[in-house]
VOPAGU-2260 file (C-alpha; in pm, 1 decimal, decimal comma):
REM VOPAGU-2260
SITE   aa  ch    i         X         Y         Z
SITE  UNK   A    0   13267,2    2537,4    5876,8
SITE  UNK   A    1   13170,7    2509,1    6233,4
SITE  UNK   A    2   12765,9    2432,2    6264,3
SITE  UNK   A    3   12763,4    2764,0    6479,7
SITE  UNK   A    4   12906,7    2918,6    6177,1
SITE  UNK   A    5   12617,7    2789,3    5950,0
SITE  UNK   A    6   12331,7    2865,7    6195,5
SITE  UNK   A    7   12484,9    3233,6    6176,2
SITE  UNK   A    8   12511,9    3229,5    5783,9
SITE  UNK   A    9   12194,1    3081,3    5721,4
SITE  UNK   A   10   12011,7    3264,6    6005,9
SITE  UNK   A   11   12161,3    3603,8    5738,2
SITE  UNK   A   12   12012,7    3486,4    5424,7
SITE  UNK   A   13   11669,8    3561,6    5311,1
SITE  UNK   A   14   11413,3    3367,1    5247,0
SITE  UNK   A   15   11440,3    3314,1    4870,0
SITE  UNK   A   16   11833,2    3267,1    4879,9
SITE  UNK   A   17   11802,4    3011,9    5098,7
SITE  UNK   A   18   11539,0    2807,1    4929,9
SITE  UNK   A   19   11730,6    2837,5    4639,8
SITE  UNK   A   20   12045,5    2707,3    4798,1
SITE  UNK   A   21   11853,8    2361,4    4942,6
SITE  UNK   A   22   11702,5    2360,7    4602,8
SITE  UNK   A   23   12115,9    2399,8    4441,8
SITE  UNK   A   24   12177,2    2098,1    4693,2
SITE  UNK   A   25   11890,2    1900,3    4594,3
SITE  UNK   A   26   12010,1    1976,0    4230,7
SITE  UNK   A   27   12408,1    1861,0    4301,0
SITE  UNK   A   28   12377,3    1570,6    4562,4
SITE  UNK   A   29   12223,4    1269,2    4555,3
SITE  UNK   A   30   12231,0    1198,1    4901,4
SITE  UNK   A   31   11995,4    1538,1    4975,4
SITE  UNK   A   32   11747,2    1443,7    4707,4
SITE  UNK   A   33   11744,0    1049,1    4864,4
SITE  UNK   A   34   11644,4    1225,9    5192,4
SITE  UNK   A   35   11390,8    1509,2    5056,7
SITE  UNK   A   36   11209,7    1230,6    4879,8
SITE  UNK   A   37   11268,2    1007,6    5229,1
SITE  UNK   A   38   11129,1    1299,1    5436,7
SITE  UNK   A   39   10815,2    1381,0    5194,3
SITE  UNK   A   40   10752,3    1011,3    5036,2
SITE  UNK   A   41   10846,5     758,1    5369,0
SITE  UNK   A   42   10751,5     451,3    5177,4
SITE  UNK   A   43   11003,1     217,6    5393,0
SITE  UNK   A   44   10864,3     -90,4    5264,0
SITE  UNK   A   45   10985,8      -2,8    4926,5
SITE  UNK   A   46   11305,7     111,3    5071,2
SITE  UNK   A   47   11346,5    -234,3    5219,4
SITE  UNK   A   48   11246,0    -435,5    4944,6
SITE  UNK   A   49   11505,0    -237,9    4704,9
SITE  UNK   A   50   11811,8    -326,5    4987,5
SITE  UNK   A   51   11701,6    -691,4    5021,4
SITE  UNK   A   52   11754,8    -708,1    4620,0
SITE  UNK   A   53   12057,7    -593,8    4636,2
SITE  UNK   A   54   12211,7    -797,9    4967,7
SITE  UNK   A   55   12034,0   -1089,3    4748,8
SITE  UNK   A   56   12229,7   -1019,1    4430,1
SITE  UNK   A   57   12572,2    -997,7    4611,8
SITE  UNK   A   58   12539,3   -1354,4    4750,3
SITE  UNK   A   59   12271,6   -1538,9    4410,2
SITE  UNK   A   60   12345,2   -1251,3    4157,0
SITE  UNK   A   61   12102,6   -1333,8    3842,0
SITE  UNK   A   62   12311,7   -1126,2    3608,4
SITE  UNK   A   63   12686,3   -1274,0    3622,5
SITE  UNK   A   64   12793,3   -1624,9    3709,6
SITE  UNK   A   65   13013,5   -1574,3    4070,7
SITE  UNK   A   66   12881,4   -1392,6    4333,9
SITE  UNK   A   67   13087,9   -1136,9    4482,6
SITE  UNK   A   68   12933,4   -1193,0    4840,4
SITE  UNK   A   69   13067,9    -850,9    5012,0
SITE  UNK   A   70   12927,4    -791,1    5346,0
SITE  UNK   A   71   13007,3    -427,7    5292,1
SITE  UNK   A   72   12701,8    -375,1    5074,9
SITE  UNK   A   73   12506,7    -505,8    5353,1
SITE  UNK   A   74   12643,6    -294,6    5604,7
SITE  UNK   A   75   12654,0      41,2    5380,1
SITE  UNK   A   76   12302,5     -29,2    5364,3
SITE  UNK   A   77   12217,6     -41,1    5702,2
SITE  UNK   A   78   12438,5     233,5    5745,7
SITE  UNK   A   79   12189,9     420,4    5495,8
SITE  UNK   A   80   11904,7     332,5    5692,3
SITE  UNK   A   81   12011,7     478,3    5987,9
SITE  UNK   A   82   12072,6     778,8    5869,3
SITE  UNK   A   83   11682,8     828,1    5709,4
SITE  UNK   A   84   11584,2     742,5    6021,9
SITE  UNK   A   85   11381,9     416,6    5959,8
SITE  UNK   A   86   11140,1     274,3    6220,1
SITE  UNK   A   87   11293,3       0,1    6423,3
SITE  UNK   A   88   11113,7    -285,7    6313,6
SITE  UNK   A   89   11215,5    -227,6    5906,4
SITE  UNK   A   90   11582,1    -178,1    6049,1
SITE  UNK   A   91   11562,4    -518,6    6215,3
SITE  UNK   A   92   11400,5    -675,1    5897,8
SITE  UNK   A   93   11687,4    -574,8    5709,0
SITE  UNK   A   94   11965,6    -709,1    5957,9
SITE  UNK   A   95   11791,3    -989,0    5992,7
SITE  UNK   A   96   11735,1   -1115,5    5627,4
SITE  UNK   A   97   12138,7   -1049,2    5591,2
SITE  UNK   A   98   12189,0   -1269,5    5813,9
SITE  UNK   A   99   11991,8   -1488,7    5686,1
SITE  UNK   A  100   12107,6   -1490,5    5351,2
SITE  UNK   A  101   12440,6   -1494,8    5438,2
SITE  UNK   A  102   12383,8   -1799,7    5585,9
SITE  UNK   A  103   12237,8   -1919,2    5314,6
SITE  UNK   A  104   12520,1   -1846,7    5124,8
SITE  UNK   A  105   12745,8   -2069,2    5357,6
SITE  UNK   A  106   12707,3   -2412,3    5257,0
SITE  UNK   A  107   12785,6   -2320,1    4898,6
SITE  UNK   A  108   13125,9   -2229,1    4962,9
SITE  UNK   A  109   13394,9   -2234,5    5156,4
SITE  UNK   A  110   13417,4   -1946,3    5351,0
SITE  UNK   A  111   13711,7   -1798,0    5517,9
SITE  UNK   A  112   13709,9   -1689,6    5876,2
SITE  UNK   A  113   13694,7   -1352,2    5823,6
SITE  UNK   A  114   13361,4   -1411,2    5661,8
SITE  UNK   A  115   13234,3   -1592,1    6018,1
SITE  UNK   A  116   13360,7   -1266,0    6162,0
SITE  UNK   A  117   13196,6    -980,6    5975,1
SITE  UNK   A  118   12806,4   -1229,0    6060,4
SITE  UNK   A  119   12902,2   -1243,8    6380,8
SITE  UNK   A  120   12934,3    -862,8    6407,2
SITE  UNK   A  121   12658,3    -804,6    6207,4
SITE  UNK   A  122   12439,6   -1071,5    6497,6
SITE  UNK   A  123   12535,3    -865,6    6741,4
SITE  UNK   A  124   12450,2    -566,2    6617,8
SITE  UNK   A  125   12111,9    -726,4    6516,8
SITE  UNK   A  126   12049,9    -893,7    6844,1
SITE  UNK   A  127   12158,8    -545,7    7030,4
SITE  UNK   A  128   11930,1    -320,3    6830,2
SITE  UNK   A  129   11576,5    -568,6    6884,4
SITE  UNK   A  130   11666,1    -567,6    7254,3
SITE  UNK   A  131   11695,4    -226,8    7254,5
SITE  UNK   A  132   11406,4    -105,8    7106,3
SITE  UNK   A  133   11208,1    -355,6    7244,1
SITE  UNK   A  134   11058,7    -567,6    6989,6
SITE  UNK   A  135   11303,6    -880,2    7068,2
SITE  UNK   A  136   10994,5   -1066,9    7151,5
SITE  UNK   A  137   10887,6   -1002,6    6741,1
SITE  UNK   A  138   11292,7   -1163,3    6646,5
SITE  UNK   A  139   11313,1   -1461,1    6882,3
SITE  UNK   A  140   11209,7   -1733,3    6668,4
SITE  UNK   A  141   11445,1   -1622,1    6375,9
SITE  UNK   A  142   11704,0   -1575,9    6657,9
SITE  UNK   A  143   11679,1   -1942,6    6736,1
SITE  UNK   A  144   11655,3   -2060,0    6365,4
SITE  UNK   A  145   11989,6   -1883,0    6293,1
SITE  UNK   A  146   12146,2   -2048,2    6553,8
SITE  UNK   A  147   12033,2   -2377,6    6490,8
SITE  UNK   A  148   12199,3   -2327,0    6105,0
SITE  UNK   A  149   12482,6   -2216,6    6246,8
SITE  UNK   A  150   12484,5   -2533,9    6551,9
SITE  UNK   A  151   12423,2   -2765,2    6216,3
SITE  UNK   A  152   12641,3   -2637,7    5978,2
SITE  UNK   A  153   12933,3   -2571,4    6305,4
SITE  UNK   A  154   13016,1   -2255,6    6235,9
SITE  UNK   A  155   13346,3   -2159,2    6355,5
SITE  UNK   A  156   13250,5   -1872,2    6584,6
SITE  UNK   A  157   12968,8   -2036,5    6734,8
SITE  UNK   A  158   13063,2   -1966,4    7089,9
SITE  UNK   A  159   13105,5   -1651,7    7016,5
SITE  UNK   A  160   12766,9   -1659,2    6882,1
SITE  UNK   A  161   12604,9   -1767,3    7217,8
SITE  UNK   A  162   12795,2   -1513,4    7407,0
SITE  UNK   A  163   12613,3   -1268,7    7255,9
SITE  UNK   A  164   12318,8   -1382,5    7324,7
SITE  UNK   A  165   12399,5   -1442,5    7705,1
SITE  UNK   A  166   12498,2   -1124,3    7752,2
SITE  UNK   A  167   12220,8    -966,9    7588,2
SITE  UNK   A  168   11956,8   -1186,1    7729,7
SITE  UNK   A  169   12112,5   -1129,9    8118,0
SITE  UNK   A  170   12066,9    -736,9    8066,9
C-alpha cells in the first residue's frame, strides 16, 4: 500500500475506528508498543544503559563461558536508536562505548580481519555522526584514546583508521 493510499484510508475512518486500529497495532507489534512507550516515556538514559548490557554481554557474557562477540547486535542497536529518534549525544555514547568494548575485547583473542573491518566501519560512522552534529569537541579525548589502543595493540587497519580521521577533520 502506497503511503498516499493510507493517508486516503485513514483520512475515511472515524475517529473511534482508528484509535482502535493503533490500539490493534499496539496490541500485535512489539516494535509500535517500543515506540508509544518511546514517544510518551523518553527515558534515553535507561534506553542506553539496557543496550550497553547487552553489547557488554556479547563480548564478557556472565551467563555462558564463550562469548559470541557479534558486532551485529551492536549495530541492530544503533540501528534501533535511530529510528526512536534519540538525541545526538546518547547516540554517540552508544557508538562510542562499542567501540570501546570491542577493543577491549581484542587482546583476548585472536581476531580475524573481518572483525578489524566491521570497528573500523563502526569508527567511521562514530567519528561522522559527532562531527556532524557538532559535539566532536565532547568525543575528542576518547577519539584519541581509541587510537592510541589501536597504535599499541597495531591493529591491522590502522591506516585506515587515520584516514578517517583526516578526512573528517579537513571538512
Amino acid at each position: 500500500m502506497s503511503k498516499r493510499a493510507l493517508k486516503k484510508y485513514l483520512g475515511e475512518l472515524k475517529p473511534e475506528a482508528l484509535r482502535e486500529q493503533l490500539l490493534d497495532l499496539h496490541d500485535r507489534f512489539p516494535e509500535v508498543r517500543e515506540y508509544y512507550k518511546f514517544v510518551f516515556n523518553p527515558n534515553e538514559e535507561d534506553l542506553l544503559r539496557q543496550a550497553q548490557e547487552k553489547i557488554r554481554e556479547e563480548y564478557f557474557p556472565r551467563r555462558r563461558k564463550k562469548a559470541k562477540a557479534r558486532r551485529s547486535v551492536a549495530k541492530n542497536l544503533i540501528r534501533h536508536f535511530e529510528t526512536l529518534e534519540v538525541s545526538p549525544t546518547v547516540m554517540a555514547e552508544l557508538m562510542a562505548f562499542n567501540i570501546k568494548t570491542a577493543a577491549a575485547y581484542e587482546p583476548t583473542r585472536n581476531c580475524p580481519d573481518s572483525f578489524y573491518k566491521s570497528i573500523g566501519v563502526s569508527f567511521k560512522q562514530w567519528v561522522a555522526h559527532v562531527h556532524y552534529h557538532r559535539i566532536h569537541r565532547e568525543y575528542v579525548q576518547h577519539v584519541r584514546d581509541f587510537m592510541r589502543q589501536a597504535e599499541d595493540r597495531q591493529w591491522p587497519n590502522l591506516d585506515y583508521l587515520e584516514d578517517i580521521l583526516d578526512q573528517i577533520e579537513s571538512n
